[in-house]
N, C-alpha and C positions, 0 to 999 in steps of 0.2 A: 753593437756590431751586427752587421747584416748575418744570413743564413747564408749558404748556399747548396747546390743539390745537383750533381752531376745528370743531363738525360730529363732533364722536365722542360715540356714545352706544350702550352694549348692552347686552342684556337680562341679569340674572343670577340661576341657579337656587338661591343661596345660603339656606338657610334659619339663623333665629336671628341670635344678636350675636355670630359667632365675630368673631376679629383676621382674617382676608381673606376678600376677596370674589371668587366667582368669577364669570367673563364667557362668557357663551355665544354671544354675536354681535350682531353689529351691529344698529341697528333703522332700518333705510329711511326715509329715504334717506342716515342717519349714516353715517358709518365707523367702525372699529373701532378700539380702542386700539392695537393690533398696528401697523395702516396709520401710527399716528403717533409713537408712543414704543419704548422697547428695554428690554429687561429692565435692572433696575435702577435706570430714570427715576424720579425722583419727582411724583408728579401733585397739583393739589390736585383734588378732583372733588366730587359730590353724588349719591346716592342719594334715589331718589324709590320710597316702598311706600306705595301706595296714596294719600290723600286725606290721611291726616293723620301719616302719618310719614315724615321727609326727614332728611336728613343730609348736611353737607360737612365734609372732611376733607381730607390730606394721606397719602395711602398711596403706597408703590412697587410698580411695576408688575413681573410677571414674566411676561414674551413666552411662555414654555415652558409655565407653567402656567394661563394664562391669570387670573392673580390679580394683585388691587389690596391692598396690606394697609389696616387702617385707624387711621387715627393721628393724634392731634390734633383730637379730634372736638367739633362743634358739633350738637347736634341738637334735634330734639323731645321725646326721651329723657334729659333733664337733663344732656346733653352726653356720653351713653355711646352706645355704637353702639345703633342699634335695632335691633329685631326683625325680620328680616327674610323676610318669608313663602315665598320662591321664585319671584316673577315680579317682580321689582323694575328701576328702570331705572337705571342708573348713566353718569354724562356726565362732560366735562371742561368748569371753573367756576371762576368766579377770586368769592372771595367777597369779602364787604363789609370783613370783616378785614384781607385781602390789600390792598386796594382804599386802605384807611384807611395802611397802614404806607407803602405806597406815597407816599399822598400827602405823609406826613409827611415823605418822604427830601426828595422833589422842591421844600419849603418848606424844609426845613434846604439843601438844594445853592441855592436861590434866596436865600440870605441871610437868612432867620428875620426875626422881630420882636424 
């Protein structure tokens, strides 16, 4: 099951659709993933490049290298990581998926139809 962390958000120098993303720091008055997860955590998060490409996914975070991997992707790019220019913003984000399986548990633990 993903992490998540209210208030973290940083910038990342990553160019292209490699498998990780790297994070160069926090963007004011966010915090950083560092401040909230551990190497290893799994995050679900979002990627924001520019105006019309975004992406959420599920990647693991590594403290030491300051990388998110990317995994499980939903995007604007027919659900492949996008292209990512070099000034992109990356956050921690519980999406609409997350959001749906959730409710499903909470309907099946409250006794279903």
């Amino acid at each position: 099951m993903p992490k998540y962390s209210d208030q973290v958000r940083e910038v990342s120098d990553t160019t292209g659709a490699g498998a990780s993303i790297h994070l160069t720091g926090a963007v004011p008055p966010w915090g950083s993933f560092a401040t909230a997860f551990a190497t290893g955590d799994q995050i679900e998060y979002a990627i924001a490049d520019g105006i019309a490409n975004s992406e959420t996914a599920w990647g693991v975070y590594d403290a030491v290298a300051k990388t998110l991997t990317r995994n499980t992707i939903k995007s604007t790019n027919g659900n492949a990581p996008i292209n990512l220019s070099g000034n992109s913003q990356v956050y921690c984000d519980l999406s609409a998926r997350t959001l749906s399986g959730l409710e499903a548990v909470r309907h099946a633990l409250a006794g279903g139809l």
